[in-house]
N, C-alpha and C positions, 0 to 999 in steps of 0.2 A: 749494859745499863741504859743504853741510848733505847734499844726497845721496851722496859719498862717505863721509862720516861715519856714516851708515845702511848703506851697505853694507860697512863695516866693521866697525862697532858693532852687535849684533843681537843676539837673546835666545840666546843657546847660542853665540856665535860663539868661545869660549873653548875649546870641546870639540870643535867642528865644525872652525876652521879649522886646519891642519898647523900645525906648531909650529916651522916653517921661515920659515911667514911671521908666524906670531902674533911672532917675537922681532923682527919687525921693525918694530910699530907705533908704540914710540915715535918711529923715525924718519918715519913716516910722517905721526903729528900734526906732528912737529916743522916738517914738509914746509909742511901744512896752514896753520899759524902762520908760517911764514917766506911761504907764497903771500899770507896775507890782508893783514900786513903791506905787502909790494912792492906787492897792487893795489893799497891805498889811495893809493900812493903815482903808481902809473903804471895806470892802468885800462885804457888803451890796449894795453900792454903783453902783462897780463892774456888782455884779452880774443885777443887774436893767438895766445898758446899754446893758450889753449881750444879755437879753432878747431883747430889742429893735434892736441891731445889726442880731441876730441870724436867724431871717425868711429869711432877702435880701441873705444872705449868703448860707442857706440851701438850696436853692431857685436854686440859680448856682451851686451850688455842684450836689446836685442829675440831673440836667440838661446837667451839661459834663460831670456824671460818668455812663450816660446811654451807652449802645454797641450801640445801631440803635439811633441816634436822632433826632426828627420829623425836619421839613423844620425850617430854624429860617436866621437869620441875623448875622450873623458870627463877623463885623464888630462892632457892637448894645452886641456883647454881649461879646467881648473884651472890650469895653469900659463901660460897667455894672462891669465886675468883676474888674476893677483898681478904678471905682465909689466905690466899697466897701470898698475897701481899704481907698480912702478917710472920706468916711463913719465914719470907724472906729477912725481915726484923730477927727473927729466932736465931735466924742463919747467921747473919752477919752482920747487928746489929744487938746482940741482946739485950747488952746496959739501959737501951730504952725500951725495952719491954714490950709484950705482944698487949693487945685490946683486948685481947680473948687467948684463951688457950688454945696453940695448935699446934699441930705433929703432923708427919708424914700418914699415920694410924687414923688420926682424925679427917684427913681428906681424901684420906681412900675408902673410909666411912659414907663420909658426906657424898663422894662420887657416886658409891652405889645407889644412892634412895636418889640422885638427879637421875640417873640411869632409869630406876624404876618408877620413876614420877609419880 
């Protein structure tokens, strides 16, 4: 959680991120706090979502932490990484609800048309 935190929390991220997704952060710590709570509780649990969260996630990390990045859809793939976020709400926050509908199906969707920009 300490690196979702960081990629949400960041120096400028108040002017930098859409303000479609900044109104969404308190749900999203709230997410945070509701996940860290349940693992202590069930770690097993936990970890089983992670795995399921972890490809979509890995997927954009290594993709904006390239120097040269192949042609892609700039706009597709801002809206993949605040999809994750949501994602993560599905995962292990449901009772507060995603912004949008999303699934594992939906951003592997969404990955291909960034792919083919």
């Amino acid at each position: 959680m300490a690196t979702q935190l960081a990629w949400l929390i960041f120096p400028g991220f108040v002017v930098t991120v859409p303000w479609a997704w900044l109104e969404n952060y308190p749900r999203y710590l709230a997410a945070m706090q509701m996940r860290a709570e349940r693992a202590a509780l069930n770690p097993a649990g936990d970890a089983r979502k992670l795995a399921e969260f972890t490809p979509a996630w890995q997927r954009y990390e290594a993709f904006v932490s390239l120097e040269i990045k192949p042609p892609h859809d700039r706009v597709r793939l801002q809206e993949y990484r605040w999809l994750t976020e949501e994602f993560r709400i599905s995962l292990f926050a449901q009772e507060l609800r995603t912004a949008v509908p999303v699934s594992t199906r939906r951003l592997d969707a969404l990955w291909a048309k960034i792919a083919g920009g």
